[in-house]
N, C-alpha and C positions, 0 to 999 in steps of 0.2 A: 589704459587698463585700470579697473577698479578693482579696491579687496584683494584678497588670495585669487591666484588662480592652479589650476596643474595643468600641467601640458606633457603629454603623453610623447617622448619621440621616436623614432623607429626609422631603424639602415633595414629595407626588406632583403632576403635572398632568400635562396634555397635551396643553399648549405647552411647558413647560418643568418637566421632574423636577431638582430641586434636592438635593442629597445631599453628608452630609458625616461623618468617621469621625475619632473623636479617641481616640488612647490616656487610661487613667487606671489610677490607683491609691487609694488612700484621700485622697492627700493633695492630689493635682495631676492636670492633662489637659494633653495636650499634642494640638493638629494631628498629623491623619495627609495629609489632604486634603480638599476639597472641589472640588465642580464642580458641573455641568449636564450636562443630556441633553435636547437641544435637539429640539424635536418640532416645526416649524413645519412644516416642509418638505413633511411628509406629512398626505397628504388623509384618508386612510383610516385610523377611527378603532380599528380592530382592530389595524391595524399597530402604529400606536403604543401600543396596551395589548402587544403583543407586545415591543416593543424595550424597554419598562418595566420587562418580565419578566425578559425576559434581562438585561439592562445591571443589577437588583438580583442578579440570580443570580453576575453577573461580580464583581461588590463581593463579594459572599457568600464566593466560591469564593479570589478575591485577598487576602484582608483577614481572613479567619475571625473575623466579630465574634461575642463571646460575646451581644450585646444588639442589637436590630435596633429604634428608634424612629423613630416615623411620627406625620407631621400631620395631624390626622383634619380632614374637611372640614368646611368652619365653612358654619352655615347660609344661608344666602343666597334672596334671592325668585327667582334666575334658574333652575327646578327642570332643566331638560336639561344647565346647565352643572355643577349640583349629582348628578347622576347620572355626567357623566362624570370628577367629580374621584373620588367615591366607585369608580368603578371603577378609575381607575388607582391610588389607591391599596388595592384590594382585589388586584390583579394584584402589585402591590410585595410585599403580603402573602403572599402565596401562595410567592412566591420564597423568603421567610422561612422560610413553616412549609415548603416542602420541603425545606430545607435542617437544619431543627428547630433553626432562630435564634428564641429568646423576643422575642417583639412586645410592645413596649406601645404604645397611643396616646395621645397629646397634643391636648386642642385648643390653637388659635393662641394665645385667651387666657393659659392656663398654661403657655406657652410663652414668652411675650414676661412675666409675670410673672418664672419663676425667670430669667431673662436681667438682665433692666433693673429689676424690683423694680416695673413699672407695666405691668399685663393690655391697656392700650390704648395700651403702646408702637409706634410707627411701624416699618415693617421697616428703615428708614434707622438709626434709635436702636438697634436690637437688633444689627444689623451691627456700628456704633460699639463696642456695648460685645462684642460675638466679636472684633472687633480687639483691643480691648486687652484681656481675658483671655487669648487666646493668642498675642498678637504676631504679628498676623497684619501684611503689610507693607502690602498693597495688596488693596482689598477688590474683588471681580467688579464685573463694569458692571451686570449682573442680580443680583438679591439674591437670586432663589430659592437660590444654593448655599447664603447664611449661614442660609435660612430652615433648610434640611433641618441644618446644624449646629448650628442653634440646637434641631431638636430633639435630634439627639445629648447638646446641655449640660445641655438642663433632665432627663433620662433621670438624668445623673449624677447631678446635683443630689439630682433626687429619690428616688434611691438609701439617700439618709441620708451621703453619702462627704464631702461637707463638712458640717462642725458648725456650724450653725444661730446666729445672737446670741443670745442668754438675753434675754428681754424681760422687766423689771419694769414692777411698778405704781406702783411710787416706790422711795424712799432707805430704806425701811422694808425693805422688801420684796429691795431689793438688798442690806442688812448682814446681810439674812435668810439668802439663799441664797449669801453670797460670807464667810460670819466671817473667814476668816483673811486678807481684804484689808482689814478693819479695825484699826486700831490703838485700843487705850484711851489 
């Protein structure tokens, strides 16, 4: 990664699109915003793929993110409810590539992995820890917004933009790869 970048994230549904967009650079992120797009209200399941549409388009257009990540739908036995998350976020996508914002997807797993370091972290714990990496004061009543910024995090993450711990196999293996933090 070179310079600033933004990276737009977003948990689709349709009851609730959760979305969130953090500045970074090689070294740090910072909050740009996060919210919701509240879909109860509406009956009709077209509409709400429509307001999905636009409302990523308005992000798109407001924010010019260089990166656009999305929560890809985790599988589930309910297949009509699994159909229509895949759609809304196929409609998210679509805003994307008209836009020719680079998509990548996330599942939930490695998502809540690069966040909290545990793939079957709680969306409560994943929150916890987006609060304290970017100081956020007060976290939503609904968490779909830290959902979709937490996909924005792990984007970064998985960019390479923070450097990784050096994992040894032991004390051998770490005077191996560290000489000059040894002394004789």
């Amino acid at each position: 990664m070179q310079g600033e970048q933004i990276i737009l994230g977003i948990d689709p549904g349709t009851t609730i699109m959760g979305f969130g967009l953090i500045k970074t650079n090689k070294t740090s992120m910072e909050l740009i915003q996060m919210h919701e797009l509240h879909l109860q209200k509406y009956d009709n399941h077209y509409l709400k793929l429509g307001l999905i549409f636009k409302r990523t388009l308005e992000l798109i257009d407001e924010y010019h993110p260089d990166e656009l990540s999305i929560e890809a739908p985790f599988f589930g036995k309910n297949v009509q409810s699994m159909l229509k998350l895949g759609r809304a976020q196929g409609v998210a996508m679509a805003a994307g590539i008209s836009r020719e914002v680079p998509i990548t997807e996330y599942s939930p797993k490695k998502i809540k992995m690069a966040i909290t370091g545990n793939g079957n972290a709680s969306k409560e714990q994943v929150a916890k820890m987006l609060q304290k990496l970017l100081n956020i004061k007060t976290l939503p009543k609904n968490l779909d917004a830290t959902d979709g910024l937490g996909a924005a995090v792990c984007h970064y993450y998985n960019q390479g933009s923070i450097t990784q711990a050096k994992s040894y196999s032991g004390w051998g293996a770490f005077v191996n790869q560290n000489p000059k933090k040894v002394k004789s």
